[in-house]
Residue frames relative to the residue before (quaternion, step in Angstrom):
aa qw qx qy qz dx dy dz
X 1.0000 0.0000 0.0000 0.0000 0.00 0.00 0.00
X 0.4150 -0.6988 0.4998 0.2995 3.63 -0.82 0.91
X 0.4903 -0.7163 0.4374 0.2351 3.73 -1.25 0.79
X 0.3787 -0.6698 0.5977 0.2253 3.65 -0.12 0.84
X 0.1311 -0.7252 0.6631 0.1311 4.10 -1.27 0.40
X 0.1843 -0.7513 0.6335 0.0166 3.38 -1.33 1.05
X 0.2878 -0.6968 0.6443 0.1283 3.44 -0.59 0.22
X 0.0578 0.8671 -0.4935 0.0353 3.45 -0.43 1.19
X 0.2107 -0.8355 0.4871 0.1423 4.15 -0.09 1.20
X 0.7124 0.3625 -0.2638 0.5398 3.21 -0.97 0.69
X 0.6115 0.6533 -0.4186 0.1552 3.90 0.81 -0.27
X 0.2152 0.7931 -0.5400 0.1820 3.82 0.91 0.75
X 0.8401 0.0459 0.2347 0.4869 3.19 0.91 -1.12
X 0.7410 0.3362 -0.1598 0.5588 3.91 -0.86 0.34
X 0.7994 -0.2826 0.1308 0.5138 3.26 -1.61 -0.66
X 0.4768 0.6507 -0.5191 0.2824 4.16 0.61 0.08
X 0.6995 0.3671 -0.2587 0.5559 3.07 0.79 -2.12
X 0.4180 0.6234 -0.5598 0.3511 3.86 0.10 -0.21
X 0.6828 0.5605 -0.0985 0.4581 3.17 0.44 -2.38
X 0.7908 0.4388 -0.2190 0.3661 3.25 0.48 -1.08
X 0.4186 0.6842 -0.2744 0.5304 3.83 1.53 -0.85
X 0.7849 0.3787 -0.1397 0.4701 3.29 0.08 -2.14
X 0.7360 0.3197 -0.3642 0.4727 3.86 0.42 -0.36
X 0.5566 0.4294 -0.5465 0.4552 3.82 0.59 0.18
X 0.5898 0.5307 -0.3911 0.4664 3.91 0.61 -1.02
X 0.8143 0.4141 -0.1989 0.3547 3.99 0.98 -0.83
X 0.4993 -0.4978 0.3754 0.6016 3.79 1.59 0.45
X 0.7195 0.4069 -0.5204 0.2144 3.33 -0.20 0.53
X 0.4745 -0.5714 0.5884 0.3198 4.20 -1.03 0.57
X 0.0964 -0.8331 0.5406 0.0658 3.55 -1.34 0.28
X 0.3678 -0.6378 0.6700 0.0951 3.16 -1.11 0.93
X 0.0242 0.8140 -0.5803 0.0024 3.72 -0.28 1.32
X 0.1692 -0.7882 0.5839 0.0955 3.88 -0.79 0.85
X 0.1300 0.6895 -0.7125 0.0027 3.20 -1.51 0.01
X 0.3804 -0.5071 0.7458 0.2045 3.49 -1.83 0.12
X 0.8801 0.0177 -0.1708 0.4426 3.66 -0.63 -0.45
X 0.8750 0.3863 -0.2065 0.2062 3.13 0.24 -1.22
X 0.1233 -0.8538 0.4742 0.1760 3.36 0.68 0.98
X 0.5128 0.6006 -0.4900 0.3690 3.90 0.64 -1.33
X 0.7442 0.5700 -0.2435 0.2490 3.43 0.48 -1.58
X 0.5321 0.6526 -0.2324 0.4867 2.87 1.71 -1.65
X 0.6494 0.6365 -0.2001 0.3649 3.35 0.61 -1.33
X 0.7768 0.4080 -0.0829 0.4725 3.13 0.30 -1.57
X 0.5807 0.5155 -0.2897 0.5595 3.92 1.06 -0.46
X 0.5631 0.5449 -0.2887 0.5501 3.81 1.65 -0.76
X 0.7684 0.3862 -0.2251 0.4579 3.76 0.50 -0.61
X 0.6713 0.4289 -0.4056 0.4483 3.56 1.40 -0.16
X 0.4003 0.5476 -0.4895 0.5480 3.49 1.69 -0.43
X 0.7468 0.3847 -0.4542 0.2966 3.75 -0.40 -1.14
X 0.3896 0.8046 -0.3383 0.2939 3.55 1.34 -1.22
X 0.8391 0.2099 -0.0657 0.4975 3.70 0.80 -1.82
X 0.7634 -0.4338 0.2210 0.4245 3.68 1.65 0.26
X 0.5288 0.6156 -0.3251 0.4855 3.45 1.36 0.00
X 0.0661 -0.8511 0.5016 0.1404 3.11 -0.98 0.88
X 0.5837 -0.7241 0.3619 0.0641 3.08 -0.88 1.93
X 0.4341 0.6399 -0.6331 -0.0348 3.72 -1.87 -0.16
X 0.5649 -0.7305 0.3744 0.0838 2.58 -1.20 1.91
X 0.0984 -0.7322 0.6737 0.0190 4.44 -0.58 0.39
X 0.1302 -0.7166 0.6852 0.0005 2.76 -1.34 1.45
X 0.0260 0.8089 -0.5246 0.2644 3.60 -0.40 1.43
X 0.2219 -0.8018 0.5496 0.0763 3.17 -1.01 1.02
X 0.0124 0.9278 -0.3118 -0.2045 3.75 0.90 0.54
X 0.3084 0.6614 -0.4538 0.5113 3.28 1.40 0.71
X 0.6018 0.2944 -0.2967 0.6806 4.14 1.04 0.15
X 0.3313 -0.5999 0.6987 0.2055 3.79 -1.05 0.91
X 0.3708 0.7464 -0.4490 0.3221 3.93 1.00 0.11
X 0.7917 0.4487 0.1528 0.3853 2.21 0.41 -2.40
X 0.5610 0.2892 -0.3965 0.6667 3.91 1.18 -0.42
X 0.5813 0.4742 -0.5771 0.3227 4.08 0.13 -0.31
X 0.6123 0.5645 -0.2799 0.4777 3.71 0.91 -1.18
X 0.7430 0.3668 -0.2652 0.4931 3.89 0.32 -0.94
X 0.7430 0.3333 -0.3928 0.4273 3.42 0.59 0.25
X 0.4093 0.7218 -0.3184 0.4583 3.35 1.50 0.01
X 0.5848 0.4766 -0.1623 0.6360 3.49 1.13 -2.14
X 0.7173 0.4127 -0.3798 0.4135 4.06 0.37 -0.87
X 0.5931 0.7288 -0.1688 0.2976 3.70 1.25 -0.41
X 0.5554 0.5179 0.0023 0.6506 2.60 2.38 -1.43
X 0.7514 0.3302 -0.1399 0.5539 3.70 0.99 -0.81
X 0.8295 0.2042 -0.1741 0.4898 3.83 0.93 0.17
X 0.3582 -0.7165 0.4572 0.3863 3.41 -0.23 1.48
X 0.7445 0.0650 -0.0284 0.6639 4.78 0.99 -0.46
X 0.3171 -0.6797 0.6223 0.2240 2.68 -1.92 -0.16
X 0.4357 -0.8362 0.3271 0.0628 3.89 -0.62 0.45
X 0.7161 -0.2638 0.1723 0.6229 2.13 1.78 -1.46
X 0.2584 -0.7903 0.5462 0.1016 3.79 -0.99 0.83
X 0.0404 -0.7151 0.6959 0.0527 3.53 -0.82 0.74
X 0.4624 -0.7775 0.4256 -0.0243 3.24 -0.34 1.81
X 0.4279 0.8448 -0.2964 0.1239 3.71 0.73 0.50
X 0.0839 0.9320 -0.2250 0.2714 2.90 1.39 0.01
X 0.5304 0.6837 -0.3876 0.3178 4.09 0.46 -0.53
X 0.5279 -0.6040 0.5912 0.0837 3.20 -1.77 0.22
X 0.0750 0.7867 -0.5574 -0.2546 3.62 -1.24 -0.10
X 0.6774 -0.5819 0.4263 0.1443 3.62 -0.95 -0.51
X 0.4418 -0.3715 0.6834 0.4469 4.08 -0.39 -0.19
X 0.3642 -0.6039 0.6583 0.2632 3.00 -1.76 0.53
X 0.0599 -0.8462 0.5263 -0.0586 3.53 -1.09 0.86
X 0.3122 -0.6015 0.5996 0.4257 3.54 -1.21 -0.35
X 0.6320 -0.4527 0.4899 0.3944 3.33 -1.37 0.44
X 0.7727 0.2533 -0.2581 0.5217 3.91 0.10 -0.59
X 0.6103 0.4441 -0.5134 0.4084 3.65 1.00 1.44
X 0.3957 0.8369 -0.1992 0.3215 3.35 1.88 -0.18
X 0.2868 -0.7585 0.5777 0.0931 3.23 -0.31 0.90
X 0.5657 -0.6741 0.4071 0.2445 3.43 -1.37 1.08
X 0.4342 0.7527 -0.1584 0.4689 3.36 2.36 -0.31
X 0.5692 0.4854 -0.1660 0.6425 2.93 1.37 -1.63
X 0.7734 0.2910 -0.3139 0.4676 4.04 -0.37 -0.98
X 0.4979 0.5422 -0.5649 0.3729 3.94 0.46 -0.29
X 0.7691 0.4849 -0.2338 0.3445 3.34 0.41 -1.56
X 0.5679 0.5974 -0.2703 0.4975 3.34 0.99 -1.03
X 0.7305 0.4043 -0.1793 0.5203 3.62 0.33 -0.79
X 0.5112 0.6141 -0.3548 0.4854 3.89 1.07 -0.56
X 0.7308 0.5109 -0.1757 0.4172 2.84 0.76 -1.64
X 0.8979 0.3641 0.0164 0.2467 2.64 -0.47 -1.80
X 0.7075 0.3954 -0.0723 0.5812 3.19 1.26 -0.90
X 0.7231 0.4223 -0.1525 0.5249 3.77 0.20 -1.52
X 0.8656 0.0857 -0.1868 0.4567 3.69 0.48 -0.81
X 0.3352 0.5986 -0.5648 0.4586 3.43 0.93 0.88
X 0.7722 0.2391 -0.3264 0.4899 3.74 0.79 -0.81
X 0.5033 0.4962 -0.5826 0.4013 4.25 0.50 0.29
X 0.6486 0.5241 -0.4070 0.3728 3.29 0.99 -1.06
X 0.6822 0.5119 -0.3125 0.4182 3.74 0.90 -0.14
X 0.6507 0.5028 -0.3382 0.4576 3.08 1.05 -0.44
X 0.6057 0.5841 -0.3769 0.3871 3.30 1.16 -0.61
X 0.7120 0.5661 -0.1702 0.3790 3.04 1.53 -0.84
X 0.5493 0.4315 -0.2937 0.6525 3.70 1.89 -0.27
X 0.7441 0.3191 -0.4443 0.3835 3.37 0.47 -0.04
X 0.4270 0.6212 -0.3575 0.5513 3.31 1.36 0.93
X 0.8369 0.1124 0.0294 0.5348 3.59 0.19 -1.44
X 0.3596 0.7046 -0.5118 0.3352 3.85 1.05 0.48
X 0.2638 -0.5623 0.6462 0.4434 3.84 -0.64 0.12
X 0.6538 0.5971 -0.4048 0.2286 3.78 -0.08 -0.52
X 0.7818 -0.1110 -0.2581 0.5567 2.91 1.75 0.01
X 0.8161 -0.3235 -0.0823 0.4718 3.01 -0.20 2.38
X 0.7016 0.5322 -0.4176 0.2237 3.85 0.66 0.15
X 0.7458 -0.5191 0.2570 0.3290 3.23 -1.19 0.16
X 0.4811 -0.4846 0.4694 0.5598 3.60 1.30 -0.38
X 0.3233 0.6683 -0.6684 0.0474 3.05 -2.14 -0.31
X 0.5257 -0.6575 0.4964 0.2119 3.65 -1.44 -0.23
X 0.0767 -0.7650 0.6391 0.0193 2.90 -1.32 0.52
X 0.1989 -0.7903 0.5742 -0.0787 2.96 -0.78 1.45
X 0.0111 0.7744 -0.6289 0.0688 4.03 -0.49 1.36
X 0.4889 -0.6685 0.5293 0.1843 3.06 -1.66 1.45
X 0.2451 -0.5731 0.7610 0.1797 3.78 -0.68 0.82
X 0.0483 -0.6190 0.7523 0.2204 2.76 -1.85 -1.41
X 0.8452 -0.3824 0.2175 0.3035 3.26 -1.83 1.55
X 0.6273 0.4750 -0.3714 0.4930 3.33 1.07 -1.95
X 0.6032 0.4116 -0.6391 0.2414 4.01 -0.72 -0.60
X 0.7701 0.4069 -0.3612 0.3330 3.63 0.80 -0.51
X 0.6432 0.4335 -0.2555 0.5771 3.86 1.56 -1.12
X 0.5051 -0.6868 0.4413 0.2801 4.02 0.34 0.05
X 0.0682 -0.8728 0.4226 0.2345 3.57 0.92 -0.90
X 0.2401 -0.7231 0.6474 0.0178 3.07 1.02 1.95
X 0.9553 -0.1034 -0.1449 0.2362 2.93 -2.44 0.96
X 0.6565 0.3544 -0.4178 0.5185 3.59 1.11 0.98
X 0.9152 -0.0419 0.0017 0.4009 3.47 -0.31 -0.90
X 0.0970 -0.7157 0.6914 0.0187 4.12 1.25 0.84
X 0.8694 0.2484 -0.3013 0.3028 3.72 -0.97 -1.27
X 0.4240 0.6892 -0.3762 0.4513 3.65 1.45 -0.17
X 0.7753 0.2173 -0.1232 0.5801 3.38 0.94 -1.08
X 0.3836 0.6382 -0.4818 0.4620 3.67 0.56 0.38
X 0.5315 0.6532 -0.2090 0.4972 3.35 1.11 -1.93
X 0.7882 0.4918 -0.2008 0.3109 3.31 0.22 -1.92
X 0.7594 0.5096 -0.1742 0.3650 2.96 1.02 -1.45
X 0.4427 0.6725 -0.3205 0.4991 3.11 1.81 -0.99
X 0.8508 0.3343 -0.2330 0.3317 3.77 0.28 -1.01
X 0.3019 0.7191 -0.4956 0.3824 3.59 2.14 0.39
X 0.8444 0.3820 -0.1443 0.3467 2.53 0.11 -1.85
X 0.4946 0.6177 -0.4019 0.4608 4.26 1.61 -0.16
X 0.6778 0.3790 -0.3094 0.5489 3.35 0.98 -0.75
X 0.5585 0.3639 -0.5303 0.5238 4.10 0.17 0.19
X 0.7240 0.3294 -0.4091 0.4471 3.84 0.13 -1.07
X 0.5584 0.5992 -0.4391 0.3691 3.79 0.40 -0.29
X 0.6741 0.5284 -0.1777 0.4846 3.35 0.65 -1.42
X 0.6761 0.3224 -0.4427 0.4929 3.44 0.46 -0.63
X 0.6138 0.5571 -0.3981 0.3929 3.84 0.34 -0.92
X 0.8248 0.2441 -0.0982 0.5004 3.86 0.32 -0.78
X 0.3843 0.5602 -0.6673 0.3054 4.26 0.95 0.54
X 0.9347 0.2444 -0.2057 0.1560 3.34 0.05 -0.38
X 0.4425 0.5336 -0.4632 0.5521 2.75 1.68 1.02
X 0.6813 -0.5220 0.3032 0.4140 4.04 1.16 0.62
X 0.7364 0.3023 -0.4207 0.4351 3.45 0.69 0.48
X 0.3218 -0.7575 0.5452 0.1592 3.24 -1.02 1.12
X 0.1747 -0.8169 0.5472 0.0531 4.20 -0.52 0.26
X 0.1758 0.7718 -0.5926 0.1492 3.73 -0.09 0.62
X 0.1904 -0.8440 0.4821 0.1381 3.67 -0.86 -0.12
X 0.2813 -0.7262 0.5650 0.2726 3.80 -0.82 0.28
X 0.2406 -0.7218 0.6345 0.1360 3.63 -1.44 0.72
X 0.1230 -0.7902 0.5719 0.1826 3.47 -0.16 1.28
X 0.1662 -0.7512 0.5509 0.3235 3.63 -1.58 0.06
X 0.7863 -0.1793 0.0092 0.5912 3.43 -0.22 -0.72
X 0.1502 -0.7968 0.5584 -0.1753 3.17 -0.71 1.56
X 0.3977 -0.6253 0.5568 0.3752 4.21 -0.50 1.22
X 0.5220 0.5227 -0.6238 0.2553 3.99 -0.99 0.57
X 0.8217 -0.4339 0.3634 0.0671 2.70 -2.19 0.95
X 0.5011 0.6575 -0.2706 0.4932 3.30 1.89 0.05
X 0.5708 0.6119 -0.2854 0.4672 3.38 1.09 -0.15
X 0.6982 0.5254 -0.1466 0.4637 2.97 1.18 -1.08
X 0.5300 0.6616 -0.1733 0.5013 3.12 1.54 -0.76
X 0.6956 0.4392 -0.0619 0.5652 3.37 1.25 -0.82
X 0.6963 -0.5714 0.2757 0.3356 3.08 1.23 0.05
X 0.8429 0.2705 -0.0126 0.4649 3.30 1.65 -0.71
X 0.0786 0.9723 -0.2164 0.0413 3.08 0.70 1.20
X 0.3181 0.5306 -0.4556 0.6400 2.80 1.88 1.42
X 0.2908 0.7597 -0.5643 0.1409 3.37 0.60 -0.17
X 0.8737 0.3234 -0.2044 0.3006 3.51 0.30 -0.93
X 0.6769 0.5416 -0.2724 0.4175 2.97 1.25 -0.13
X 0.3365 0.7470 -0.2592 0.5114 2.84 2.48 -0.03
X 0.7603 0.2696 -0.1200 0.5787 3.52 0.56 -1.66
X 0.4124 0.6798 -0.5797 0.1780 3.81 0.40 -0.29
X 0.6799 0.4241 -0.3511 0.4844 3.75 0.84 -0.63
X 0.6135 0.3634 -0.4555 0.5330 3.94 0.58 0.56
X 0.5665 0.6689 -0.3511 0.3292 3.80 0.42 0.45
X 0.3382 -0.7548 0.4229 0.3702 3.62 0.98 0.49
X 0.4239 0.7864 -0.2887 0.3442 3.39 1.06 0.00
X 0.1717 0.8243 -0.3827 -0.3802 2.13 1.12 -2.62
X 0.4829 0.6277 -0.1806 0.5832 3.46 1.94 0.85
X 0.2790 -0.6931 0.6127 0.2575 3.89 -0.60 0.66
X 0.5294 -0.6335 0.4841 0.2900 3.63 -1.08 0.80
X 0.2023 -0.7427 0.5647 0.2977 3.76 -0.88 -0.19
X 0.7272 -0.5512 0.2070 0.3529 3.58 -1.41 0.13
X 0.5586 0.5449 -0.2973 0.5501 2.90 1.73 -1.02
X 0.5452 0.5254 -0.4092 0.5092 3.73 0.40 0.41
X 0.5078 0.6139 -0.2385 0.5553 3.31 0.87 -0.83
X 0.7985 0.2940 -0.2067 0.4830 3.28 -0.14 -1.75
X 0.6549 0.4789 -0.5242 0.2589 3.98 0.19 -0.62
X 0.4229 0.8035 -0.2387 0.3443 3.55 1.81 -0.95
X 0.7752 0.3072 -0.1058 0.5418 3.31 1.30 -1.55
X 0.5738 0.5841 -0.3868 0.4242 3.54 1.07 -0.11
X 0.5858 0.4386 -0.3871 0.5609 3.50 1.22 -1.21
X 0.6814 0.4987 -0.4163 0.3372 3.91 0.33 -0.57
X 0.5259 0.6225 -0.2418 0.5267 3.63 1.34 -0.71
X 0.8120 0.3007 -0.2077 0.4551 3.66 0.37 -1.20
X 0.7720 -0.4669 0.2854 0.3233 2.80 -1.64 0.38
X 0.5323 0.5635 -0.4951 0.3925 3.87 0.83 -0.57
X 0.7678 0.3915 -0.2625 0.4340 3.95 0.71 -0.33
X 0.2929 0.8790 -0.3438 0.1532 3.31 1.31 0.74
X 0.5632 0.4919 -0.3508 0.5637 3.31 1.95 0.26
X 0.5897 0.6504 -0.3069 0.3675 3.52 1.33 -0.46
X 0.3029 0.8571 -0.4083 0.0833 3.35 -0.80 1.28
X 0.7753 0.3221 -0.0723 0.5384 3.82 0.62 0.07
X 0.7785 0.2169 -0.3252 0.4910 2.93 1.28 1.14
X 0.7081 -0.5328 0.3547 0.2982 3.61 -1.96 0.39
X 0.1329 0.8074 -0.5551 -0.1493 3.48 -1.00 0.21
X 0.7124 -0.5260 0.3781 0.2701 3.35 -1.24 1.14
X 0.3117 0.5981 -0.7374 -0.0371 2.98 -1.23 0.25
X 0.3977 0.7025 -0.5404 0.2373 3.51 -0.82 1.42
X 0.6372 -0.5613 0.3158 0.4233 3.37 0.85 0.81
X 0.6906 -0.4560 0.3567 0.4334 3.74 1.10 0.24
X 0.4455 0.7996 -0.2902 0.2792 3.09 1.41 0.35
């Protein structure tokens, strides 16, 4: 069976390198990114090769429209197509109130999360659109629980971001069903990853695990099976919208 290639952002760690594991085990090559953490980047490259996938590794800041023009270039050179993007990329923040926020703080946030979550798509329909000359494919972007719960007195612009990229992935999808690419997205909620820490709080999840009907924090490799079933073919009617994964949260 021929190997399909995905291009996965954000995959150093957490729900990427997850994402990024589960699609080499699933016929697909990979296109692994990161911004800082290259070791990580690295080391997620050798467990992909590990099950037969062949790997290359982008370093990209996608908060510069520079820097996502370059990383899809370098991905251009290192993959004969692309199939598919799992859009994951994002940032967090100190926890805060909104009337502590710095116009510093919401630039970046929004760069990130928001502004180069959609170039990073476009780069990616003008790639796998039939309208111009590709084969189709999917794209699959990581909301998150907060676009629906807000995250009063910690992360508001976190979930703004989030919410911002609901409603990108319905207006996306409609633009590009019929040109073969299908776009849908997963909303993680409280999920064990290294992102917490990042924020400042790296108990976080084991904090909130008792508000989760669960009564459990989610893990990444959950996550990733979420984006694979969205990728493959069993979800071939699925398109223009979010699914949960948060324990019912």
């Amino acid at each position: 069976m021929t190997r399909k290639t995905v291009l996965i952002t954000g995959a150093s760690s957490g729900i990427g390198a997850a994402t990024a594991l589960l699609a080499a085990k699933s016929n697909y090559d990979v296109g692994i990114h990161y911004n800082s953490d290259e070791r990580g980047a690295t080391l997620v490259s050798q467990l992909c090769q590990e099950v037969g996938a062949t790997t290359r590794v982008f370093q990209a800041n996608v908060g510069d429209s520079d820097d996502i023009t370059r990383l899809f270039n370098e991905f251009d050179l290192a993959f004969p197509k692309m199939d598919a993007l799992v859009n994951n990329a994002g940032i967090v923040d100190v926890p805060a109130r909104v009337d502590e926020m710095t116009p510093m703080r919401l630039h970046r946030m929004v760069s990130v999360n928001l502004v180069g979550a959609i170039l990073v798509a476009k780069e990616a329909v003008l790639r796998m659109s039939t309208q111009y000359g590709g084969d189709g494919g999917v794209i699959v972007n990581l909301s998150s629980a907060a676009a629906r719960l807000g995250s009063a007195n910690q992360y508001v612009d976190y979930a703004a971001t989030k919410a911002g990229i609901d409603i990108f992935t319905k207006g996306l999808s409609d633009e590009v069903a019929n040109e073969g690419i299908r776009v849908a997205a997963i909303r993680p909620g409280i999920i064990e990853t290294a992102i917490h820490a990042k924020g400042g709080l790296p108990d976080r999840a084991d904090d909130m695990a008792p508000s989760v009907p669960m009564q459990r924090a989610g893990t990444a490799e959950e996550c990733a099976a979420a984006i694979l079933f969205l990728m493959s073919e069993d979800a071939s009617y699925i398109t223009g919208t979010s699914l949960d994964v948060t324990g019912g949260r």
